[in-house]
Structures are given as structure tokens and as C-alpha cells.
C-alpha positions in Angstrom: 0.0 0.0 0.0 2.9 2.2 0.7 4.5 1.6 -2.5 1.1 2.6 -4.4 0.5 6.2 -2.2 4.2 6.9 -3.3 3.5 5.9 -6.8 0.1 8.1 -6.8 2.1 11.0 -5.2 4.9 10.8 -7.9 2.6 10.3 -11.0 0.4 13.4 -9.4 3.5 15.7 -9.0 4.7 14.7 -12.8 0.9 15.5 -14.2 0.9 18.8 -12.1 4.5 20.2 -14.2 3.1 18.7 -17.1 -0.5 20.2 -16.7 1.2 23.6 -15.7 3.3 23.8 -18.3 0.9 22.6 -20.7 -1.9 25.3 -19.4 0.7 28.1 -19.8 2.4 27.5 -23.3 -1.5 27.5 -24.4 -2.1 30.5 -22.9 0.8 31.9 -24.6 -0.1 30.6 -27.6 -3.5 32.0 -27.9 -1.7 35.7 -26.3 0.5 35.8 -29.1 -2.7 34.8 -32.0 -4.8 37.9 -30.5 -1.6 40.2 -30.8 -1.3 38.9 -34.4 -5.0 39.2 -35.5 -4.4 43.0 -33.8 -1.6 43.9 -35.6 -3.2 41.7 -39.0 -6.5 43.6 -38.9 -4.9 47.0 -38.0 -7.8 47.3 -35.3 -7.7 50.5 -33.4 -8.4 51.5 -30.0 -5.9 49.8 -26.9 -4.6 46.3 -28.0 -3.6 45.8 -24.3 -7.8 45.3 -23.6 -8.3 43.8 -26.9 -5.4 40.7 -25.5 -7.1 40.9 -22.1 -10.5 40.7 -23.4 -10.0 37.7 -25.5 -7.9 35.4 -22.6 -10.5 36.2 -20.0 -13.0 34.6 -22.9 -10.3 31.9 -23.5 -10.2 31.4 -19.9 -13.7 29.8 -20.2 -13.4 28.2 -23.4 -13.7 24.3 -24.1 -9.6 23.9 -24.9 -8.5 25.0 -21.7 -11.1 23.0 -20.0 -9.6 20.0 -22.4 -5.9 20.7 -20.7 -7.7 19.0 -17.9 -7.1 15.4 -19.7 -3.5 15.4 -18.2 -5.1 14.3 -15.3 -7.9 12.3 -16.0 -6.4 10.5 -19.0 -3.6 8.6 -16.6 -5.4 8.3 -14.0 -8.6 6.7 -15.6 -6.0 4.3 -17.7 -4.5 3.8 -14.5 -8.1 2.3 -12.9 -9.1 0.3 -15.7 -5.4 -1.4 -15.8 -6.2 -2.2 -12.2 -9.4 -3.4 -12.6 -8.8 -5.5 -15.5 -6.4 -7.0 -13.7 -7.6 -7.4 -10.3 -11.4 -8.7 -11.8 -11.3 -10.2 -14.9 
């Protein structure tokens, strides 16, 4: 049982760099797209509010809710393995 909680505490630690890491280079990504379409378009006004403006709506949009996966993916895989193996 020991060997398992240090296994779950390892693999959680690995998915929390991996989800952190993941969440920020998307952020980053979709940054640099609205500073592109800004300077593409030739939009006027403040592009500071236009970038801010469009990450509070990607903050609530279906792909970063998706970076969520890190952590459900492995660990559902994870279950079933054990299952399978433990019931079948």
C-alpha cells in the first residue's frame, strides 16, 4: 500500500508540471494569436484590452477546460489497468 500512495504522489507531481506547463504555453499561444489578429486587422483603440478581453474569454473556453485530460487521462488508464487485472 505504501509503494502505491508513493506511486500516486509521484505520478500526481509529474501531471501537475506537465498540466502547468501545458496550461501556460497554451495561454501563450492564444496571447500571441490575438496580438497577431491586432496587428493583422490593423484594429484601433488599446490592444492591451483587446489581448485581455479575448484570454478572460479563452479562460472559459472548451480547450483549456480539455488541458484537464493530463489528469484524467492517466489516471482513468490507471483504474481500468487495475481493474482489468484485479477482476477479470
Amino acid at each position: 500500500m505504501l509503494a502505491f500512495a508513493r506511486l500516486f504522489v509521484m505520478l500526481m507531481i509529474v501531471l501537475t508540471v506537465v498540466y502547468v506547463s501545458l496550461s501556460l504555453y497554451s495561454r501563450a499561444q492564444r496571447r500571441a494569436k490575438l496580438e497577431r489578429e491586432w496587428d493583422e486587422e490593423g484594429l484601433e483603440g488599446d490592444k492591451r484590452a483587446f489581448v485581455k478581453a479575448g484570454l478572460v474569454e479563452y479562460d472559459s473556453s472548451l480547450r483549456r477546460k480539455l488541458i484537464l485530460g493530463v489528469y484524467i487521462v492517466p489516471l482513468g488508464l490507471i483504474g481500468f489497468i487495475v481493474y482489468a487485472l484485479n477482476f477479470q
